[in-house]
N, C-alpha and C positions, 0 to 999 in steps of 0.2 A: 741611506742608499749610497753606498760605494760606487756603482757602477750605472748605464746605461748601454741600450745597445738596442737595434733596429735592423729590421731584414725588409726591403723594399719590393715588392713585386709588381708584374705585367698582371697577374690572373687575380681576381677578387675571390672566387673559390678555393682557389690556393690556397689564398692569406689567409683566409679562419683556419685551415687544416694546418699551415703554417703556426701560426697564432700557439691551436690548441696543444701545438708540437712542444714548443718552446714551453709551454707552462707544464706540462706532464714532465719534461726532464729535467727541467731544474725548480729551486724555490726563488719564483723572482716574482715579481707584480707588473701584471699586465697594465701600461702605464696610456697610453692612446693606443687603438686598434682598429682601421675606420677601411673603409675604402678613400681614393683622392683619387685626382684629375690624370690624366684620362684613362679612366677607368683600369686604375693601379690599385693596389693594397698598402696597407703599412702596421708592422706591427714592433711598437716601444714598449721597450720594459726595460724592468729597476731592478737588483738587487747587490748582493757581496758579487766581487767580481768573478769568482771564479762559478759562481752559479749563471751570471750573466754569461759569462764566455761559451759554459758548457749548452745554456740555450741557445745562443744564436750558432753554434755549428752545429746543434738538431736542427734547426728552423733553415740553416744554409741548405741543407742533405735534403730537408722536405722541401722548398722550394725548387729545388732543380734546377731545370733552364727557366723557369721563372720570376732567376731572381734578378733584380737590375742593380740594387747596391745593397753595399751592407755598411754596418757600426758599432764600434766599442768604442765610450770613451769609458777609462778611470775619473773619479775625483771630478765629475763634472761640472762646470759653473752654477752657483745656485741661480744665477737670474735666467737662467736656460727653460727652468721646464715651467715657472710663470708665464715664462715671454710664449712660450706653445701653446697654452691655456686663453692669454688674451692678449691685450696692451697695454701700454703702460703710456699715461700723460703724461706728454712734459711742454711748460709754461715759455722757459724761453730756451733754445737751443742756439750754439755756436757754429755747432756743425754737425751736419747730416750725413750719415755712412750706409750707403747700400750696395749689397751685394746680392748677386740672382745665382742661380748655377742650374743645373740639369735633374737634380738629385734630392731628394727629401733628405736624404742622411748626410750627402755631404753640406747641408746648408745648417743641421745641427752641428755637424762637426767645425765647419768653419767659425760660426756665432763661439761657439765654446773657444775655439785659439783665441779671437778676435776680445774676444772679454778678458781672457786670459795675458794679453801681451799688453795690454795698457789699458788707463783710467778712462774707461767710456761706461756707458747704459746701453741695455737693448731697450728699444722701445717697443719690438716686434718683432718675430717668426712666423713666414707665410708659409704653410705648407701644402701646395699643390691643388688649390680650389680655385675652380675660376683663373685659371691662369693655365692650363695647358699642359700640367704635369710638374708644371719648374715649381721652383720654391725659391724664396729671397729674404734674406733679414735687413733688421735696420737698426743704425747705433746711433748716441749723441753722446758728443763730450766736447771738447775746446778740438783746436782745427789737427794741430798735431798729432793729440792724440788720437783724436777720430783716423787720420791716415794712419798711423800704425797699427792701427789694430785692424783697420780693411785689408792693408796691405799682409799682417797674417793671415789674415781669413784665404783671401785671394792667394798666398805663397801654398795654403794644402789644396786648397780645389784646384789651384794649376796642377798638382802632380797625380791628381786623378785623370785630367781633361774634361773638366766637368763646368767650368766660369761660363755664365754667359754674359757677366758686365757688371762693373763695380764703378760706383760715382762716389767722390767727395763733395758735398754743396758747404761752403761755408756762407753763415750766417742764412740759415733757409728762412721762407716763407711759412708763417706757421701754419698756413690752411692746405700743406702741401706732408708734415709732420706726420699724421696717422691716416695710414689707409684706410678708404671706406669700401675695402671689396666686399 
């Protein structure tokens, strides 16, 4: 998989019609497809990028004014679509990195810079359950490096206006590590 990409809506009937848009125009793989909080849509998918491209601007056109964000990334971090699936343990951490923002796609898009600009792990991507719509990740590495890759994360969600708060903890508490939402 070259590519991913995500179309976020307001309407849950949308997003299947949405959904079914994006798979009829291109060959991509429907990758998560669910409803999330409050009562939004979200529909991810995989493939070569120009098939990804050409579905998310069918799935832009079919959502309308229902759509609230959208995504493309190329080349995306392999610890990306694990960390969507679950979480991942870790024993002893140095430092703890999280970031929330307003947006299910911008909080994949930020994890991906964030992995991308230095030597950290995701431990987690929260997308949108129990929480209010938002979504937040969360990284571990050594202190520095944990700040620079928040601080990528946090330098694209500033140019959406999308951040709702980003902490660095160094040396956490481990019973504090993985969320039990």
């Amino acid at each position: 998989m070259h590519a991913v990409g995500l179309v976020e809506m307001s309407s849950i009937a949308r997003g299947f019609f949405v959904a079914d848009t994006m798979l009829k125009k291109a060959q991509v793989k429907l990758l998560m497809n669910r409803s999330i909080c409050p009562g939004k849509y979200m529909a991810l998918i995989g493939g070569d990028v120009a098939e990804v491209e050409a579905a998310i601007a069918a799935g832009e056109k079919a959502a309308d004014e229902y759509t609230i964000d959208t995504m493309i990334i190329r080349n995306l971090h392999s610890e990306i679509l694990p960390a969507l699936s679950g979480t991942n343990e870790f024993h002893k951490v140095d430092a703890l990195g999280i970031v929330e923002t307003f947006s299910v796609a911008t909080t994949i898009e930020a994890a991906d810079a964030s992995l991308k600009a230095a030597n950290v792990k995701i431990i987690q991507i929260h997308l949108a359950m129990a929480i209010g719509g938002k979504a937040y990740y969360s990284i571990a590495g050594d202190v520095a490096a944990v700040e620079a890759a928040v601080d990528a994360g946090v330098h694209y969600i500033k140019n959406k206006g999308l951040l709702v708060e980003k902490v660095v903890i160094p040396h956490p508490r481990q019973e504090i590590i993985l969320d039990k939402i």
